[in-house]
N, C-alpha and C positions, 0 to 999 in steps of 0.2 A: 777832512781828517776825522777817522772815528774816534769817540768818545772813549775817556780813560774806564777801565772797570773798575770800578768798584771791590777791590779786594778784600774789604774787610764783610764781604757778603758770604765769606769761607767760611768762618770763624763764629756763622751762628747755627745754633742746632737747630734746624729745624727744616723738615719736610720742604716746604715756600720756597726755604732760602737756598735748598740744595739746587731746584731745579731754573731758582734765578740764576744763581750762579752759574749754573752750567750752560746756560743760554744765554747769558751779558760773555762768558767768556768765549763762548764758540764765535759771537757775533763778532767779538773786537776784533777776533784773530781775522774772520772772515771780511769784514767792512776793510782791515788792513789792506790785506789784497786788493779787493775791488776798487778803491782807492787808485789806486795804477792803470785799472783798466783801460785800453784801447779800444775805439771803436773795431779794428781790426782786428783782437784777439776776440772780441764780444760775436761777431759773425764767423770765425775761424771753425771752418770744417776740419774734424782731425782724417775724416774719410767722402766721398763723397754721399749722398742723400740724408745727411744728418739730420734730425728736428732741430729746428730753428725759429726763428721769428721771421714772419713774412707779412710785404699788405696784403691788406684782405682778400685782394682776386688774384692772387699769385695764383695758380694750376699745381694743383697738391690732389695728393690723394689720401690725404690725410684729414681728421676732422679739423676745426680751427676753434680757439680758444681765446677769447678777449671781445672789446666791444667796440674798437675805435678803428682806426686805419690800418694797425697791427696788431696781428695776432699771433697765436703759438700753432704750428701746427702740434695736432696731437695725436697717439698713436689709435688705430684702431683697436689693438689687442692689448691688454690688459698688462702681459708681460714683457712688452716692446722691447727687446734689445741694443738694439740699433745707437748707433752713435746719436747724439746732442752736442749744441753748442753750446757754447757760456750763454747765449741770448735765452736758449732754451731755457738751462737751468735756474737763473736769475727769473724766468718768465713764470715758473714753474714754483719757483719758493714763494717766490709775490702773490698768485695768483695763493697762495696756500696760507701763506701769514693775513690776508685781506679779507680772506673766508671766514677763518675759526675769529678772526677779530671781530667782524662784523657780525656772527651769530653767537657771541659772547660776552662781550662789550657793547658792541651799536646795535641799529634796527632793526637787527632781523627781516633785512628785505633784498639785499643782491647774493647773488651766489655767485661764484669763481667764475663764471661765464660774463659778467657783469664788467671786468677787472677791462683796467687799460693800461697796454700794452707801449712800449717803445722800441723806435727805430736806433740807436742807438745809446754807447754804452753811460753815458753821464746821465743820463736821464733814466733810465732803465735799474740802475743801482739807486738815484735818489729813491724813485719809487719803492722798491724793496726797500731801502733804510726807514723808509718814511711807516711802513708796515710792519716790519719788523721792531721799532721802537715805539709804534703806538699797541703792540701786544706786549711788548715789555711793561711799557708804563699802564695797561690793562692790570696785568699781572701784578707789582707791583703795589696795588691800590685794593687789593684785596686782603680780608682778614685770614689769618695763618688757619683757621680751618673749612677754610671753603676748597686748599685741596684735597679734601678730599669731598669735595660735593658731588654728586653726581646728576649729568644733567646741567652742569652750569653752562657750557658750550653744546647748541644744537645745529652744529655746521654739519654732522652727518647722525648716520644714524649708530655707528660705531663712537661718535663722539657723548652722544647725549643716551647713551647706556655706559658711561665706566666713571670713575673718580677725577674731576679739573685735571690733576695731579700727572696722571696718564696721557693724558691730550695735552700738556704741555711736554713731557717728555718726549713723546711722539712727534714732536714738532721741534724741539732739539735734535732728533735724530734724523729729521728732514735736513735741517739746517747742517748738520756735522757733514752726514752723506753726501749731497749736492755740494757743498763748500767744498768738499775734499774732492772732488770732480773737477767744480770750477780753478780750484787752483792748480790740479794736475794737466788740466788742459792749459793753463797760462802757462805750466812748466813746459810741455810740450808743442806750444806755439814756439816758444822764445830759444828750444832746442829745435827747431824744423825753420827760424829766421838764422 
């Protein structure tokens, strides 16, 4: 069950609290969801050759993404259109909250390539809750003016040129985007059952 938000995080003025807020509340709505999950909607093709999570030597002509028995495929091109599954986008927000966390907060020593991956969907969500609430509680634990530091996360090279501030936001707008994906595609499994 996801954690209640925190509402009175609205009601303070300040930069921090704007962009807490906006990421405790996109999360609740989102963990709501995934809450429900089926393994069967977590692999549900809305078309056929979707990106997905596959093991490792599955025959893909895709590159592959993770370090354990499952990975993501990933697209060659940059602008990939192509259908995803929920395993995808789940695999894709994880792989994305474990990066900025860890060159932010921790060692400074794996990159997104590093990330493991699951075969199904209860395991696959803990993981991403497990990253997405350890860059909350990152966040969090920080003084109201370090967003605007610059350079405080050097998970890319777009991240460790702009203000905390931005690369939080940026990663709200991960999280809204893909969320709103994974639950259109839950809509649309549960209308195609």
């Amino acid at each position: 069950m996801p954690e209640a938000f925190d509402w009175e995080i609205l009601h303070e003025p300040s930069a921090m609290a704007m962009v807490q807020g906006q990421l405790g509340f996109s999360w609740m709505v989102l963990s709501g969801r995934l809450a429900q999950l089926t393994d069967e909607q977590y692999f549900w093709q809305p078309r056929g050759e979707a990106l997905t999570v596959v093991r490792r030597h599955f025959p893909s002509h895709h590159r592959s993404l993770g370090s354990g028995e499952w990975v993501a495929q990933w697209p060659n091109e940059p602008d990939h259109r192509g259908p995803r599954t929920i395993a995808w986008l789940i695999a894709h927000l994880t792989e994305t909250f474990f990066e900025r966390w860890e060159w932010t907060f921790g060692p400074h020593r794996q990159s997104r390539a590093d990330i493991t991956l699951h075969g199904n969907a209860r395991d696959a969500v803990a993981w991403l809750t497990y990253w997405v609430e350890a860059w909350q509680d990152g966040i969090a634990a920080l003084p109201e003016d370090q967003v605007a530091a610059v350079g405080l996360s050097q998970a890319t090279e777009l991240d460790a040129g702009e203000p905390f501030g931005h690369v939080v936001l940026r990663l709200n707008r991960e999280l809204i985007h893909h969320g709103s994906e994974i639950m259109t595609l839950q809509d649309l499994y549960g209308a195609a059952a």
